[in-house]
Jmol script that loads the backbone (N, CA, C; Angstrom):
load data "model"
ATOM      1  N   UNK A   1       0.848  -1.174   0.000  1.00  0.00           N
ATOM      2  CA  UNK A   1       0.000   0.000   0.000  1.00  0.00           C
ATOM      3  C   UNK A   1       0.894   1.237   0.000  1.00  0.00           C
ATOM      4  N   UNK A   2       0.146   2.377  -0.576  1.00  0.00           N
ATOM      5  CA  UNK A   2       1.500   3.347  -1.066  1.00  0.00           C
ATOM      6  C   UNK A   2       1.181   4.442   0.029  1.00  0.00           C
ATOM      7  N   UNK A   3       1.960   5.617   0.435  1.00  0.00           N
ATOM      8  CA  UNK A   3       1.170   6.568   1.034  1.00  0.00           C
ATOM      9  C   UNK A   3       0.468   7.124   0.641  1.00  0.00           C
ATOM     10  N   UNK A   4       0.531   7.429  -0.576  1.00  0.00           N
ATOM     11  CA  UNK A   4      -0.552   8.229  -0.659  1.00  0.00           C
ATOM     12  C   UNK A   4      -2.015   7.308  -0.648  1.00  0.00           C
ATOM     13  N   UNK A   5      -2.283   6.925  -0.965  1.00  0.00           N
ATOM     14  CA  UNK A   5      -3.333   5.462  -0.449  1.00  0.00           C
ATOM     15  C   UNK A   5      -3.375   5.547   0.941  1.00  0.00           C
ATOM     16  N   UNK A   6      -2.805   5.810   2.349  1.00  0.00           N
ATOM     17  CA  UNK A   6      -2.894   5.546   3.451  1.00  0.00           C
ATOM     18  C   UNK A   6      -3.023   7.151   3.813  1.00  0.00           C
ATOM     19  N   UNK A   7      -2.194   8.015   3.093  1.00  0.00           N
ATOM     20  CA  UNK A   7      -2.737  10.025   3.943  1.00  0.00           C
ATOM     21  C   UNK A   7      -4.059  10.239   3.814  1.00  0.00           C
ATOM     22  N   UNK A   8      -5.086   9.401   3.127  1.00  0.00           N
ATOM     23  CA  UNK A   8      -6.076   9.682   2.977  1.00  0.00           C
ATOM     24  C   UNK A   8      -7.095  10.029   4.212  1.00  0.00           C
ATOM     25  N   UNK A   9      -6.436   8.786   4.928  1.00  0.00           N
ATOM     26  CA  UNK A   9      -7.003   8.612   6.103  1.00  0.00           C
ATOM     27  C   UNK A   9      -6.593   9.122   7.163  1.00  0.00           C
ATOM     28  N   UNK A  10      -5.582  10.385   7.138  1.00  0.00           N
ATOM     29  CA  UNK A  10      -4.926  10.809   7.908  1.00  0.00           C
ATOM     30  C   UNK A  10      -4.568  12.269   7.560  1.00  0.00           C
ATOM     31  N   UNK A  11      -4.875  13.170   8.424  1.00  0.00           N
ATOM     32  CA  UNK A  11      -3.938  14.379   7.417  1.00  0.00           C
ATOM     33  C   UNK A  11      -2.557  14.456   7.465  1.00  0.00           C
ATOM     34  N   UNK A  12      -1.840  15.845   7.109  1.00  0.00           N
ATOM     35  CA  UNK A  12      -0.530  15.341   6.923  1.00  0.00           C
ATOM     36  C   UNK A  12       0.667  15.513   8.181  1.00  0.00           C
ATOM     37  N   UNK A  13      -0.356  16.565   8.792  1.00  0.00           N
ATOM     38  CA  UNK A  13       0.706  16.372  10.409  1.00  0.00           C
ATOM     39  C   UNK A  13       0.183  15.718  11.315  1.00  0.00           C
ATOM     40  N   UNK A  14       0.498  14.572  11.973  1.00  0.00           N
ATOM     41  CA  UNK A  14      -0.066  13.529  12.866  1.00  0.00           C
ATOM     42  C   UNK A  14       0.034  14.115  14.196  1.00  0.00           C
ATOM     43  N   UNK A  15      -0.779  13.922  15.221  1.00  0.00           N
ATOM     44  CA  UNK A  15      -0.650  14.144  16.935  1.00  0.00           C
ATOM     45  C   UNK A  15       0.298  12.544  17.237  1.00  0.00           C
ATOM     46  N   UNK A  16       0.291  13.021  18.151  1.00  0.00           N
ATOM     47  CA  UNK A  16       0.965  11.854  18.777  1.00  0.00           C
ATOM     48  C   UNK A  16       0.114  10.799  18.885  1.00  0.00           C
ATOM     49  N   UNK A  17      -1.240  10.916  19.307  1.00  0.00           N
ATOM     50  CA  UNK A  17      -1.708   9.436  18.642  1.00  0.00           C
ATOM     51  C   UNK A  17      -2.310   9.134  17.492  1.00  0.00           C
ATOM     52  N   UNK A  18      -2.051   9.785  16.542  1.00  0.00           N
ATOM     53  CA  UNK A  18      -2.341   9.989  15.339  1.00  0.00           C
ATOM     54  C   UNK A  18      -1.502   8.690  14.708  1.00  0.00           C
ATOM     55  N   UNK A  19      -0.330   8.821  15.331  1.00  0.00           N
ATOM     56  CA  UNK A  19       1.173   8.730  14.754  1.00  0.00           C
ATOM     57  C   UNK A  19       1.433   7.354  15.366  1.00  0.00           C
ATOM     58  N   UNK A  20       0.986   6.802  16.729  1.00  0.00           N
ATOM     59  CA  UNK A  20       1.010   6.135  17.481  1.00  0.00           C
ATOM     60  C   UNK A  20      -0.092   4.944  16.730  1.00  0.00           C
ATOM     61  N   UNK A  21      -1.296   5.416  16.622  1.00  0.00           N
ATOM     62  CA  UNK A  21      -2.693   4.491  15.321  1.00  0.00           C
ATOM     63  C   UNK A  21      -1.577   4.395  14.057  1.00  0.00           C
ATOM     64  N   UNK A  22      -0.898   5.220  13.494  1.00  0.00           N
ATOM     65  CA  UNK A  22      -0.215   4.965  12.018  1.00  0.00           C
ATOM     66  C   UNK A  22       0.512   3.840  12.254  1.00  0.00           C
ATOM     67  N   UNK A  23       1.390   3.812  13.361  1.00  0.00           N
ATOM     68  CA  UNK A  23       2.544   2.345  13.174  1.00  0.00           C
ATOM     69  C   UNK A  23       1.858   1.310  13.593  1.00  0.00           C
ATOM     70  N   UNK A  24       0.428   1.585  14.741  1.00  0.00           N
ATOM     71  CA  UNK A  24       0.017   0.383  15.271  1.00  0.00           C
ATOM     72  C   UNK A  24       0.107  -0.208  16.536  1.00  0.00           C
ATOM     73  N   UNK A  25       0.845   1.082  17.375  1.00  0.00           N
ATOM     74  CA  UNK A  25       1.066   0.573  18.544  1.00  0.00           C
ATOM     75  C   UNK A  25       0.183   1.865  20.119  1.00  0.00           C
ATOM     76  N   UNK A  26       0.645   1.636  20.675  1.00  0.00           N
ATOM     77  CA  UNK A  26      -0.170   1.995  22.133  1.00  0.00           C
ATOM     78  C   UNK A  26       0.626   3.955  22.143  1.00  0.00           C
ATOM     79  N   UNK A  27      -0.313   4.630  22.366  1.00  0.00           N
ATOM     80  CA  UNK A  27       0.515   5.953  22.842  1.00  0.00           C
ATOM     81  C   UNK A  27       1.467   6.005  23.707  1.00  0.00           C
ATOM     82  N   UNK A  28       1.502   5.092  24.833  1.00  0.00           N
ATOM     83  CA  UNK A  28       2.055   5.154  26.316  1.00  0.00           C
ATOM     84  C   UNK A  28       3.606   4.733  24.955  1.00  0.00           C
ATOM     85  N   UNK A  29       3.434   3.763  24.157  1.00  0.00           N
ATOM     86  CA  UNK A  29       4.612   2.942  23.395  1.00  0.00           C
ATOM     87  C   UNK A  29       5.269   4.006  22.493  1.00  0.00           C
ATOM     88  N   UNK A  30       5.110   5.074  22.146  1.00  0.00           N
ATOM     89  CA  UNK A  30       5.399   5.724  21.208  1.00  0.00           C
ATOM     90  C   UNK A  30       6.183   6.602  21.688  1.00  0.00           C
ATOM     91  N   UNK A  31       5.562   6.838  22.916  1.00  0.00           N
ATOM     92  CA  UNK A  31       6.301   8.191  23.955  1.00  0.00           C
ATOM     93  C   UNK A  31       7.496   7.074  24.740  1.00  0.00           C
ATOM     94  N   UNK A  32       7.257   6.067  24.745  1.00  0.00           N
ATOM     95  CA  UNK A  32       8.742   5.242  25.516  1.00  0.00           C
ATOM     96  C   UNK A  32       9.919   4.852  24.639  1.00  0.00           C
ATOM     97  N   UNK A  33       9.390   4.906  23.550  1.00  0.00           N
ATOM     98  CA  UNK A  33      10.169   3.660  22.571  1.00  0.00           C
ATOM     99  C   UNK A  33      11.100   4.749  21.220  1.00  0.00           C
ATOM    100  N   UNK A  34       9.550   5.765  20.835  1.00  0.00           N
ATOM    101  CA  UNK A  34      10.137   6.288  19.905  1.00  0.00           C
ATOM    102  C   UNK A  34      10.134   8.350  19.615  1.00  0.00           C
ATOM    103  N   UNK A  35       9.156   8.489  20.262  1.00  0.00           N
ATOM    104  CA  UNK A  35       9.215  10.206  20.922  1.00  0.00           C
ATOM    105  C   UNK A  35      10.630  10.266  21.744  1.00  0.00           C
ATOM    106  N   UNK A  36      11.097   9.825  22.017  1.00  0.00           N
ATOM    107  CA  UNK A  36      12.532  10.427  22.828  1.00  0.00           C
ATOM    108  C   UNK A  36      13.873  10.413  21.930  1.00  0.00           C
ATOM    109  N   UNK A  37      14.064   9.591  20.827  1.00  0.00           N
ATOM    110  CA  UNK A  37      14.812   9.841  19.893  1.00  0.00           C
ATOM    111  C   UNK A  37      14.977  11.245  18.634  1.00  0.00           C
ATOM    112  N   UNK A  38      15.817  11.970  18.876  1.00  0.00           N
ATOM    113  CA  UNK A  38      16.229  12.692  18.601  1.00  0.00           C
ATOM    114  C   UNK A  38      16.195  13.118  16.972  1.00  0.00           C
ATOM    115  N   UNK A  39      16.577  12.035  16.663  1.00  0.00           N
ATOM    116  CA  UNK A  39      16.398  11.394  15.025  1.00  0.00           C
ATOM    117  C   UNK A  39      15.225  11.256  14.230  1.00  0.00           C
ATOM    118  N   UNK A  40      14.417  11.457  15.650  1.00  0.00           N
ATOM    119  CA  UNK A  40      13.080  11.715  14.735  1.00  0.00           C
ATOM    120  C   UNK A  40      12.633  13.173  14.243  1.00  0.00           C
ATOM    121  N   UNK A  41      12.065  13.359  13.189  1.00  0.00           N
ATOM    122  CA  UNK A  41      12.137  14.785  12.754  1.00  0.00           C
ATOM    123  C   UNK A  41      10.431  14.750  13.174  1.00  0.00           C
ATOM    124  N   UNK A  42      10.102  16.144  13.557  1.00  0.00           N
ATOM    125  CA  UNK A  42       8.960  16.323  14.060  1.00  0.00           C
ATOM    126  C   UNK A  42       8.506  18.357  14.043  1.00  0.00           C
ATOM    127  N   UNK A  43       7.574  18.821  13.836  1.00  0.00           N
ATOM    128  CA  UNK A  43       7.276  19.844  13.406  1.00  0.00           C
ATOM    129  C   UNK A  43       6.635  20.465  14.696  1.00  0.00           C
ATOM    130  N   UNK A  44       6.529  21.408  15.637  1.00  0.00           N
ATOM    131  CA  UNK A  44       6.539  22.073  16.108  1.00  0.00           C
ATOM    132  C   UNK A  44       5.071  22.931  16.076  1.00  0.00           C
ATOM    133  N   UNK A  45       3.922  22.732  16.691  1.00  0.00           N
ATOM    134  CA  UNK A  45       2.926  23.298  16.615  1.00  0.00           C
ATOM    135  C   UNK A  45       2.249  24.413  18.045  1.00  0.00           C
ATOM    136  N   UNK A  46       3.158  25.630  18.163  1.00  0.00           N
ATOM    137  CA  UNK A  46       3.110  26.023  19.770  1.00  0.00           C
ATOM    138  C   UNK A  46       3.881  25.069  20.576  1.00  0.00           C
ATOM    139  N   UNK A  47       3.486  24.345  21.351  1.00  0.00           N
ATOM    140  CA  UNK A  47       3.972  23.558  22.322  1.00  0.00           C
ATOM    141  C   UNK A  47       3.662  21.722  22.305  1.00  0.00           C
ATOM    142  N   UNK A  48       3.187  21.998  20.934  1.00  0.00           N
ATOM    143  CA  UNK A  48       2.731  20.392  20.183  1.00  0.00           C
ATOM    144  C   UNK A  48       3.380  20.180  19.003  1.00  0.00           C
ATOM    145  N   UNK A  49       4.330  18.701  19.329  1.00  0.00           N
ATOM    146  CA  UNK A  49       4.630  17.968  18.506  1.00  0.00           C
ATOM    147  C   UNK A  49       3.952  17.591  17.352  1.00  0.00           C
ATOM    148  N   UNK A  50       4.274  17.693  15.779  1.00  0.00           N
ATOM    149  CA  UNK A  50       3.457  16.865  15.334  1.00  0.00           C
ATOM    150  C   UNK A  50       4.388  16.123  14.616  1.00  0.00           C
ATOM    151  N   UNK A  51       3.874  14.746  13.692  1.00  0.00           N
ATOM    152  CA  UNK A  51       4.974  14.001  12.945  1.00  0.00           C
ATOM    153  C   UNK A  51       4.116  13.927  11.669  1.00  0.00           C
ATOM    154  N   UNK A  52       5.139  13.160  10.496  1.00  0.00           N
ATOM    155  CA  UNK A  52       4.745  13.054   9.401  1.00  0.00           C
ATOM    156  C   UNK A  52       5.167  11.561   9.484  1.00  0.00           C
ATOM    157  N   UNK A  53       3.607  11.300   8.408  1.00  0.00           N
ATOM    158  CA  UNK A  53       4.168  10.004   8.124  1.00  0.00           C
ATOM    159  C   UNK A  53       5.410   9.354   7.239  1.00  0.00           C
ATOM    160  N   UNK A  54       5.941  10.201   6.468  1.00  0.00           N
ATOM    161  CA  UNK A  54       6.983   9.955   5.646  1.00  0.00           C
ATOM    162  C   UNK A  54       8.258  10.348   7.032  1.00  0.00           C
ATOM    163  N   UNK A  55       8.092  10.815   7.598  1.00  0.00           N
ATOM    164  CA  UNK A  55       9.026  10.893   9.142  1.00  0.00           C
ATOM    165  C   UNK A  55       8.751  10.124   9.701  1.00  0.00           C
ATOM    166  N   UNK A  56       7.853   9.086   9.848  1.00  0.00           N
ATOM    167  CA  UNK A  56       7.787   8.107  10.705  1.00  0.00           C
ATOM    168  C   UNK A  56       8.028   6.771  10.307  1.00  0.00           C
ATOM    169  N   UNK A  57       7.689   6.616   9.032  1.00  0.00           N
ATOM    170  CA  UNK A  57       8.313   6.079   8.082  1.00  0.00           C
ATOM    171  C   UNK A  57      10.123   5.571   8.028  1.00  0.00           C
ATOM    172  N   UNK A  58      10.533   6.588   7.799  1.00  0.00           N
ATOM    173  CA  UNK A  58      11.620   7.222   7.175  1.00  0.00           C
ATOM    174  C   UNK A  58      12.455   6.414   8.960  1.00  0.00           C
ATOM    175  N   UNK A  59      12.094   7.062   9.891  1.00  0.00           N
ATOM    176  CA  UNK A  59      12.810   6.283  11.675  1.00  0.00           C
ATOM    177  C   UNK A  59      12.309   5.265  11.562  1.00  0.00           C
ATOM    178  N   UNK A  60      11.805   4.227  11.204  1.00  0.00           N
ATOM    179  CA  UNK A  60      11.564   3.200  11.503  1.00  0.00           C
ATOM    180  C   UNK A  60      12.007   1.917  10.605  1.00  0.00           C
ATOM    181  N   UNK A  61      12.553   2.353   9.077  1.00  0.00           N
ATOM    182  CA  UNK A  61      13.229   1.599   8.347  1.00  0.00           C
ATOM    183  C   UNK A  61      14.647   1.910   8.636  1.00  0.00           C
ATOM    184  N   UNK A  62      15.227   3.351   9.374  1.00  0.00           N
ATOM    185  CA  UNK A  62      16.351   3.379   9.450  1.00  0.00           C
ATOM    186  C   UNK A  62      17.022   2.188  10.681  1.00  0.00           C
ATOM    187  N   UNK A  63      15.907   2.071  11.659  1.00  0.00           N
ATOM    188  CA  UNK A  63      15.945   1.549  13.026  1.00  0.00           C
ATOM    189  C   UNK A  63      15.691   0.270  13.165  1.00  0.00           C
ATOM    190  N   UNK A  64      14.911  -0.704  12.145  1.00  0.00           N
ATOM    191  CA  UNK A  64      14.307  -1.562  11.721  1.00  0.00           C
ATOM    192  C   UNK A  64      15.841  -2.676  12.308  1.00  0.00           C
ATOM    193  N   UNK A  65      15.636  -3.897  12.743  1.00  0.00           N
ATOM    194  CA  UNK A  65      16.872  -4.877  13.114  1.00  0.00           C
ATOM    195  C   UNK A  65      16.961  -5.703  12.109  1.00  0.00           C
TER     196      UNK A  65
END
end "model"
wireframe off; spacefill off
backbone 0.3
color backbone group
């Protein structure tokens, strides 16, 4: 499935559980595992994080074992 096929269902800056529903896992998991890495690129909304899916993407094939 391509992204653009999957932004449909999503707009293009994710909340944190936006982003957390995109990979499939638990919010509490996103903020332990992968919100604290540095490497993740993330956009700045006031005092809210947001992510992209091609950024979330993009950390998770780099990180992938």
């Amino acid at each position: 499935m391509s992204i653009s096929m999957i932004s449909k269902d999503y707009p293009y800056l994710l909340t944190r559980e936006q982003a957390s529903a995109f990979l499939g896992i638990d919010p509490k998991s996103f903020d332990k595992y992968i919100r604290p890495h540095e490497e993740l690129d993330r956009f700045m909304v006031g005092k809210h994080e947001r992510y992209t899916m091609k950024s979330l993407i993009h950390f998770i094939e780099k990180h992938s074992v």
